[in-house]
C-alpha positions in Angstrom: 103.2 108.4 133.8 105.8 110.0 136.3 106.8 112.4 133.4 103.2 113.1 132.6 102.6 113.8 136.3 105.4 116.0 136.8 104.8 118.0 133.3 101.4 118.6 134.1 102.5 119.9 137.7 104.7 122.1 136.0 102.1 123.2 133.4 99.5 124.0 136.5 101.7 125.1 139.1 101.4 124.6 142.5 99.2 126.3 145.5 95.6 127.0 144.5 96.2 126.2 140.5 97.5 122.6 141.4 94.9 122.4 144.3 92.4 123.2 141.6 93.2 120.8 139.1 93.7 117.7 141.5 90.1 118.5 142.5 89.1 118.2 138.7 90.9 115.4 138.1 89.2 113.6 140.8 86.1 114.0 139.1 85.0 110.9 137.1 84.6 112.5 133.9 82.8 110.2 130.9 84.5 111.1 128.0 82.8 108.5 125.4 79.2 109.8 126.0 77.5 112.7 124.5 76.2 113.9 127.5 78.6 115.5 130.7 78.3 113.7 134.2 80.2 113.2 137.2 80.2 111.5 140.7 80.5 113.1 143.7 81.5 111.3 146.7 82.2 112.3 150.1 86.2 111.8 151.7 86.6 108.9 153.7 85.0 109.6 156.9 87.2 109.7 160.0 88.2 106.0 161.9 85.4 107.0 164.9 83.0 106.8 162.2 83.9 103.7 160.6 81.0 101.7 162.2 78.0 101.4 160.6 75.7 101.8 163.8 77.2 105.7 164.2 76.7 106.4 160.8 73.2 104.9 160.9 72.7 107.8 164.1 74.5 110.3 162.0 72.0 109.3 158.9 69.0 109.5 161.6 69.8 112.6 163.0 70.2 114.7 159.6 66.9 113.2 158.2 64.9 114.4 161.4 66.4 117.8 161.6 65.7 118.1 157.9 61.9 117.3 158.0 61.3 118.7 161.1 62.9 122.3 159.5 60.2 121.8 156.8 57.3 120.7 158.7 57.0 122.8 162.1 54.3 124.8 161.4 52.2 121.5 160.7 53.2 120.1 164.5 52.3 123.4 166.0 48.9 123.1 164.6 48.5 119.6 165.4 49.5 120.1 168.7 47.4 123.1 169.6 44.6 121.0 168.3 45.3 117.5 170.3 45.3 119.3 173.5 42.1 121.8 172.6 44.1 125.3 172.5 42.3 127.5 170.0 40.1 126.8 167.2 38.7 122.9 166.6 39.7 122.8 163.0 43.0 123.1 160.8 42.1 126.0 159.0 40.9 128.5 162.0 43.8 127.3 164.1 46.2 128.3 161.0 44.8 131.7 161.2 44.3 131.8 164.8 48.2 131.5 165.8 48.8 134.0 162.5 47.2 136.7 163.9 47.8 136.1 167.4 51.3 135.9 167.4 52.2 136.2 163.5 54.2 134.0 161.3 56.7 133.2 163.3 54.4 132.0 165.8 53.8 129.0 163.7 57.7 127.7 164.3 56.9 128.5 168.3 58.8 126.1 170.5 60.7 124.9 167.3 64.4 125.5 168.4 63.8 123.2 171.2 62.0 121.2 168.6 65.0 121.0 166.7 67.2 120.1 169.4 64.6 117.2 170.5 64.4 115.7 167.0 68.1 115.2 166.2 68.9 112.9 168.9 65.1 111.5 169.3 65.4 110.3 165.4 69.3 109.3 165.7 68.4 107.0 168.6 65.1 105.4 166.7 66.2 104.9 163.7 70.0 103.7 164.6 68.2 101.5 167.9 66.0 100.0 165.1 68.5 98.8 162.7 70.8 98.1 165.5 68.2 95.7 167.2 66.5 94.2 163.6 69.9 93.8 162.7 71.0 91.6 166.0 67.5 89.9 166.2 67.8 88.6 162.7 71.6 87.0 163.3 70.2 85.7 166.3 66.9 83.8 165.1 70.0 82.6 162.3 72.1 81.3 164.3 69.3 79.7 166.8 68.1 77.8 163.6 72.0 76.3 162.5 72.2 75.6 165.7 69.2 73.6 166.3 67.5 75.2 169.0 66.3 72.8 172.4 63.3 71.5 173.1 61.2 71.8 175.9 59.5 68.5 176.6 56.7 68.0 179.5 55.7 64.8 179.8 54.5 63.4 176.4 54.4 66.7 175.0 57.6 68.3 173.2 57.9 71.6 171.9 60.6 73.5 170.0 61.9 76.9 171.5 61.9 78.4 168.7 62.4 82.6 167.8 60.9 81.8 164.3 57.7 83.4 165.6 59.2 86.7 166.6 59.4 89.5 163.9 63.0 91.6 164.2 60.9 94.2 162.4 58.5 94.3 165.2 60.5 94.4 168.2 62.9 96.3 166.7 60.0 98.9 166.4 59.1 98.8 169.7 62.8 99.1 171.3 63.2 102.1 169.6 60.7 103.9 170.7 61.0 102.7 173.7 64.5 103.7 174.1 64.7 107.3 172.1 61.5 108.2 174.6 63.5 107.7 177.3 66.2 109.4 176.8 64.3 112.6 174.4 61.2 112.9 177.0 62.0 116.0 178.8 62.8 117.7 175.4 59.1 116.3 174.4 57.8 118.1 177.6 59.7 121.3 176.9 58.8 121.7 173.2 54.6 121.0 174.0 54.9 123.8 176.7 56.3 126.3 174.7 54.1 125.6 172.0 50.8 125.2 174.1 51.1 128.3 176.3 54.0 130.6 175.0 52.6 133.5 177.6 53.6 131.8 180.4 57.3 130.1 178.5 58.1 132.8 176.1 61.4 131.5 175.7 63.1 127.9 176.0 65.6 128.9 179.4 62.3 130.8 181.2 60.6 127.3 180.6 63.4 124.9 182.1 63.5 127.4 185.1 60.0 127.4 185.8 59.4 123.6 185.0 61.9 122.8 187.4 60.6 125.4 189.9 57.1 123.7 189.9 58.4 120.4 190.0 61.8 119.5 190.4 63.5 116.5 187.9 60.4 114.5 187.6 58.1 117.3 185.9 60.6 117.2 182.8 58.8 113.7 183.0 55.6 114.3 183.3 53.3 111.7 181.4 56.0 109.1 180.7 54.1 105.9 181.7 51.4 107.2 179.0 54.0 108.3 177.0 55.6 104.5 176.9 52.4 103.2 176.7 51.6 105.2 173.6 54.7 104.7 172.1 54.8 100.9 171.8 51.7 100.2 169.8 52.9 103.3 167.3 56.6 102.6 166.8 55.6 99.1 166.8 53.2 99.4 163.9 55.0 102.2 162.1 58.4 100.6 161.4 56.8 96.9 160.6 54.8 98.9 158.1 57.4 100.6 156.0 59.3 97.3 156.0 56.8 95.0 155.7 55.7 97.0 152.6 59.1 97.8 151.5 60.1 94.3 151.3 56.9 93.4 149.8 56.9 96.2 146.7 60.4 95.3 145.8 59.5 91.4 145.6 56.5 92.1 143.3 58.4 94.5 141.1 61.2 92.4 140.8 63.7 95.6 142.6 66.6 95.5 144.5 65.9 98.9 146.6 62.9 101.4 146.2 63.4 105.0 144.5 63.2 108.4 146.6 59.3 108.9 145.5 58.6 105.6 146.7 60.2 105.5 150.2 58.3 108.6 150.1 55.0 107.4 149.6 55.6 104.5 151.5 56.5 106.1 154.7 53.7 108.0 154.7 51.6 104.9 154.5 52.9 103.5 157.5 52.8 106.6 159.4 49.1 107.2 158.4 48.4 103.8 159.8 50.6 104.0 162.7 49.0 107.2 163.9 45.5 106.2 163.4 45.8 102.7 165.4 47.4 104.8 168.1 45.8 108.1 168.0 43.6 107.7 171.1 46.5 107.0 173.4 48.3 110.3 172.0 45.1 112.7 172.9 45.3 110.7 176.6 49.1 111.3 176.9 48.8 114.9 175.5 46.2 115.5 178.1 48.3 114.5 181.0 51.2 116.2 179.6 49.9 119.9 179.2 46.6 119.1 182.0 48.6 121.1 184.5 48.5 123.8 182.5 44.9 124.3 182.2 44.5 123.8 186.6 43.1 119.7 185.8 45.4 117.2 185.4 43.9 113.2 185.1 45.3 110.5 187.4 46.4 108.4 184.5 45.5 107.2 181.2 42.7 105.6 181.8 41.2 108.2 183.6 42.0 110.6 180.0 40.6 109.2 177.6 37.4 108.8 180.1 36.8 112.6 180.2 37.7 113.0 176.8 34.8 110.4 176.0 32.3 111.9 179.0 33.4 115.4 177.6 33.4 115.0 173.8 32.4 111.6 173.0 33.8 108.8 171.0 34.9 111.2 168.3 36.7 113.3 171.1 39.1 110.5 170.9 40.1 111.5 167.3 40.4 115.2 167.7 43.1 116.7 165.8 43.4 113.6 163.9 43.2 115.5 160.4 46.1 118.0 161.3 48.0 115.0 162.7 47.6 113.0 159.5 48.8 115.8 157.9 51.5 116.5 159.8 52.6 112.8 160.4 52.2 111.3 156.9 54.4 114.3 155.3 57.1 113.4 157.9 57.0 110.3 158.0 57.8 109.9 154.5 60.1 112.3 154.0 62.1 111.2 157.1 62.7 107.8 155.3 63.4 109.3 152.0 66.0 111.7 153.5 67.2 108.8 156.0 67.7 106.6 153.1 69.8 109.1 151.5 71.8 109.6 153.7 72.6 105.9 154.6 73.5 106.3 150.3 76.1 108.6 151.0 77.6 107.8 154.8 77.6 103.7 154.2 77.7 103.1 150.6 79.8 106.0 149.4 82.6 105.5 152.5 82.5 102.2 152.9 83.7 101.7 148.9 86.6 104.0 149.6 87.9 102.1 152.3 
């Protein structure tokens, strides 16, 4: 082998020739079959990201900025429509921004867009395995260890975690936790897209923002925001895993295939979105209500002038464009989140 090494060396040469053929030699070439195929795998990724929760935000973070690169001019649209800018239905708000503002006005406010989703969807979808991940050891180790009972007089009961889902509240924490931390972004991207006369660009906005009301307008409509949040993340992620789980028990699979995580994610967000819709018009309507000279005291107070205003239906304005926004994302986020997780866990952690 050391002669064959050092022949074929001398055969190739050294610089960009060797270089060359050690690259070809790393592919795994299949000799014995008719047809030509080879793996590619990524080099081992540096020591800082040898744990799995930073590859998980990595993984996160490249599947949001992905989607969101495809689907912006679906989220302008939905979000002219949720707040009551422009035309009342998909179609006349598509060409209302065209020839108001061109193409490119349907990518308005999608830099900061951009910049919001990469660390909003590395912090909710690394928080959620994070937290499903810890929940689940926990309820294991609370069961081996035979969890105490609570006993009041004649009555005993077991404390037991068996009845809290991981899914669930894993859900919940991270939406909880990437709306904290991505809010301001939130505010910044609705602004720009709502009223690009008065932001026509992303620093003019942050100046003015902050001119009108110091730190706390970057947070404007947070409590609603929370509040909105919970039942949608909640519901979202216990969806896709829920049916996940449930499609590969029935078909007797191990893991799903890219057209499936596809259609499944937009399942759950379809459902997600249309248990929470009315608290999203609400929060919209605090958010961008200072823009249009009335701004409601709080949520409540809303999603009662949207009903006095527009009626029951009022609550599900824009719900169309948002379905057609949120279904499309949702599933392709999973589908390029799960590919991702392919090639930064699976890949690296086998050449370890």
């Amino acid at each position: 082998m050391a002669l064959e090494s050092q022949s074929q060396k001398n055969k190739y040469g050294q610089g960009v020739f060797g270089d060359v053929y050690s690259i070809i030699k790393d592919l795994e070439i299949d000799h014995h079959n008719s047809t030509f195929a080879f793996q590619f795998q990524l080099p081992p990724l540096p020591n800082l990201l040898v744990s799995r929760e930073v590859r998980e935000f990595i993984s996160g973070a490249l599947a949001g900025a992905m989607t969101k690169a495809i689907l912006a001019p679906l989220e302008t649209i939905r979000t002219r429509m949720v707040v009551g800018v422009g035309s009342k239905n998909i179609t006349g708000s598509f060409i209302q921004v065209i020839e108001q503002q061109g193409w490119q006005g349907l990518w308005a406010g999608n830099m900061i867009n951009m910049l919001r989703i990469i660390p909003t969807q590395a912090i909710e979808l690394g928080t959620f395995e994070c937290v499903k991940r810890t929940m689940t050891s926990v309820q294991e180790k609370w069961k081996q260890n035979e969890h105490p009972k609570l006993q009041i007089g004649c009555i005993n009961m077991d404390l037991s975690l068996s009845w809290i889902s991981p899914v669930a509240l894993a859900g919940a924490a991270a939406g909880i936790a990437s709306t904290l931390v991505c809010h301001p972004l939130e505010v910044l991207k609705d602004r720009l897209t709502v009223s690009p006369e008065a932001y026509p660009s992303l620093g003019i906005a942050i100046r003015n923002i902050y001119k009108d009301g110091g730190v706390g307008a970057f947070y404007a409509g947070i409590s609603p925001t929370l509040i909105g949040m919970l039942p949608y993340s909640t519901c979202y992620y216990f969806m896709y895993d829920t049916m996940k789980k449930t499609y590969c028990q029935t078909r007797n699979k191990k893991s799903l295939t890219r057209p499936e995580m596809l259609l499944l994610g937009a399942l759950a967000g379809f459902t997600a979105s249309t248990i929470s819709f009315p608290l999203e018009v609400a929060r919209k309507r605090l958010m961008v209500g200072a823009l249009q000279g009335k701004c409601p005291p709080n949520m409540a107070a809303a999603l009662s002038e949207v009903i006095r205003e527009e009626g029951l239906k009022g609550l599900y304005r824009g719900w169309g464009a948002s379905c057609l926004k949120v279904m499309p994302s949702s599933g392709i986020t999973w589908m390029f989140y799960e590919a991702w997780k392919d090639i930064l866990l699976v890949q690296n952690s086998n050449s370890y």
